[in-house]
N, C-alpha and C positions, 0 to 999 in steps of 0.2 A: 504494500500500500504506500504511494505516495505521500508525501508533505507539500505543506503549501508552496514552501519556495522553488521545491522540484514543477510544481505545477507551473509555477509562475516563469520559469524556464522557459517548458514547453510549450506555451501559450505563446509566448516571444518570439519562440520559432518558427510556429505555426501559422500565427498571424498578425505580426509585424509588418506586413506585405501587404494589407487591406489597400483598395483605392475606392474611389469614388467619384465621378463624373457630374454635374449638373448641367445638364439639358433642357432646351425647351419639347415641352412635350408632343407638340404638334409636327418636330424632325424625328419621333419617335417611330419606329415600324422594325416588324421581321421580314426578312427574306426568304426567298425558297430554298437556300439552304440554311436556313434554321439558324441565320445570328443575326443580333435584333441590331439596326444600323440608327446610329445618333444622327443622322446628318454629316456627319463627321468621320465616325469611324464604326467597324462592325465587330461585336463578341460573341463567339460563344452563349449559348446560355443554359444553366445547369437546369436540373427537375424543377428545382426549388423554384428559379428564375420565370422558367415556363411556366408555373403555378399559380406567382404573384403575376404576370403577364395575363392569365387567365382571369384573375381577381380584378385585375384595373378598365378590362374590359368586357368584363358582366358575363365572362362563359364560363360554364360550366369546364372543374379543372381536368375531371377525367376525361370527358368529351372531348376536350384540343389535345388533352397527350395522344390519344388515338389517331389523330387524323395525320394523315402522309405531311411532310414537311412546306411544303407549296400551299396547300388547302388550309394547314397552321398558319399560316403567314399572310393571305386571304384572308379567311376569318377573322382572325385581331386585327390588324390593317383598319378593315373594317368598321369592326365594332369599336376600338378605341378612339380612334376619330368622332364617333357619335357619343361616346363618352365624356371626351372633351368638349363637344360642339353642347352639348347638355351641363357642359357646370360639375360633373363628377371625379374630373380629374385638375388637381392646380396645373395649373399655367408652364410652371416649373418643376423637374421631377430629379431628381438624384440617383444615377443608377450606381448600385453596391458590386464590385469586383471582388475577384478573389485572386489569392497571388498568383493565379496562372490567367489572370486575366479573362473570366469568364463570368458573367453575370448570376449574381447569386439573390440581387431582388432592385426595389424600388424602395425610395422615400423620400418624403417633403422636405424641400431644401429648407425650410424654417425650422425644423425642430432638430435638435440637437441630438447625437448619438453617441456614445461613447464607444470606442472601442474593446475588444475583448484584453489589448494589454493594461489599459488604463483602469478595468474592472479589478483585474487583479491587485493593481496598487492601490487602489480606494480597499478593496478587501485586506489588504496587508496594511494599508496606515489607519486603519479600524480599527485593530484586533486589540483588547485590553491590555493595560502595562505589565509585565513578566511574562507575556503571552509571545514566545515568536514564532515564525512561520514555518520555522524548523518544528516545533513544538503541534502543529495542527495538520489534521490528519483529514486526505481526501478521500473521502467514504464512500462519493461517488464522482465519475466525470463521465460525460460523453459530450460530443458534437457532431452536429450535421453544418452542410451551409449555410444553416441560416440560425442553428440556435447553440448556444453552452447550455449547459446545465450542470450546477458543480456543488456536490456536498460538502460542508467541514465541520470538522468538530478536533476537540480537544481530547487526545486520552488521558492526558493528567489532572484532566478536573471531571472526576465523576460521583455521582449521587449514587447512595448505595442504600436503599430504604429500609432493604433487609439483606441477610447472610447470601450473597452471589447473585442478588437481583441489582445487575449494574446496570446504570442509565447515564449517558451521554446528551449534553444539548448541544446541538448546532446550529446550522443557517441552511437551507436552499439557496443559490443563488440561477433564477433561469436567465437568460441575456439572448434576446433576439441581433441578431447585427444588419438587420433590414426588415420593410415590412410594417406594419403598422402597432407592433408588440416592440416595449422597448428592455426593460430591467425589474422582472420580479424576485423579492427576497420573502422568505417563508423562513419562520423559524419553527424549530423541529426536534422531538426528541428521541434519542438512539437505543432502544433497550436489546439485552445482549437476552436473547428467548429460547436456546439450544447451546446444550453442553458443549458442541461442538466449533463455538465461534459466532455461529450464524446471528446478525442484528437486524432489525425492521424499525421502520420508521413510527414512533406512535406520538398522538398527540400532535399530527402534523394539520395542516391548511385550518390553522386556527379553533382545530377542534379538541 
């Protein structure tokens, strides 16, 4: 199991490389070979990318992953222009890259986004005084392109109510990095439920 500052590592590595483009929406379109073109320049675009493309122009997301690449590019073309021409998309759109430069979504250039290394350091210059990052423990991680999702807790500070019923508090932290979802934090407790190591989350989403 990981620690925070190994986490904090790999997050560095990983994606340190974010980019990000603003555009005007209406140089917005995909091609028939499936990369979506600014006006300017054309990317790639991931599941993820094609999904929110699906969301900004009112199709259904399973329905355009299915259709051949041409007929994808038709369809949105399309319907996004009518999107626009209707008031449902700003004016100005943000598209999110990923380090190999391939489209991983969309968002309002007004609102502000953090990055996934800058999450890290806000979680690392948070954490209580005697408390280091060496010291906290990552219970959970995963990512896709578009989200983290990352457990921590401390094993040196634990609540023990009774003889071997140990419990852990922690945090959730989810972190969309595009998309209309930005930084959810949940607090959470870690009970240890099987002789064998095995812990579940109890007392979590506020209940």
């Amino acid at each position: 199991m990981q620690n925070l500052a190994q986490l904090t590592e790999q997050i560095k590595e990983e994606y340190s490389h974010l980019h990000s483009n603003d555009v005007l929406s209406e140089n917005i379109s995909l091609t028939a070979a499936g990369y979506l073109n600014t006006g300017k320049n054309e990317f790639p675009v991931t599941l993820d990318g094609l999904e929110q493309c699906a969301e900004k122009a009112n199709i259904p997301k399973e329905f355009l992953k299915r259709l051949p690449l041409d007929v994808q590019a038709m369809l949105f073309n399309r319907c996004f222009q009518i999107a626009i021409s209707d008031g449902e998309v700003p004016c100005d759109m943000r598209i999110d890259l990923n380090s190999d430069m391939q489209v991983i979504g969309f968002d309002d250039p007004d609102l502000l986004r953090i990055s996934p290394v800058q999450l890290t350091d806000v979680i690392r210059s948070s954490l209580p005084d005697g408390l280091s990052p060496e010291q906290v423990s990552v219970g959970r991680f995963s990512s896709t392109p578009r989200r983290l999702w990352i457990s921590c807790f401390s094993p040196e500070r634990v609540t023990e109510p009774r003889p071997g019923d140990i419990i852990n508090g922690g945090i959730d932290v989810v972190h969309y990095l595009s998309g209309d979802k930005g930084t959810q934090i949940n607090c959470y407790l870690r009970r240890l439920v099987c002789r064998n190591g095995a812990t579940a989350h109890v007392c979590g989403e506020n209940q």
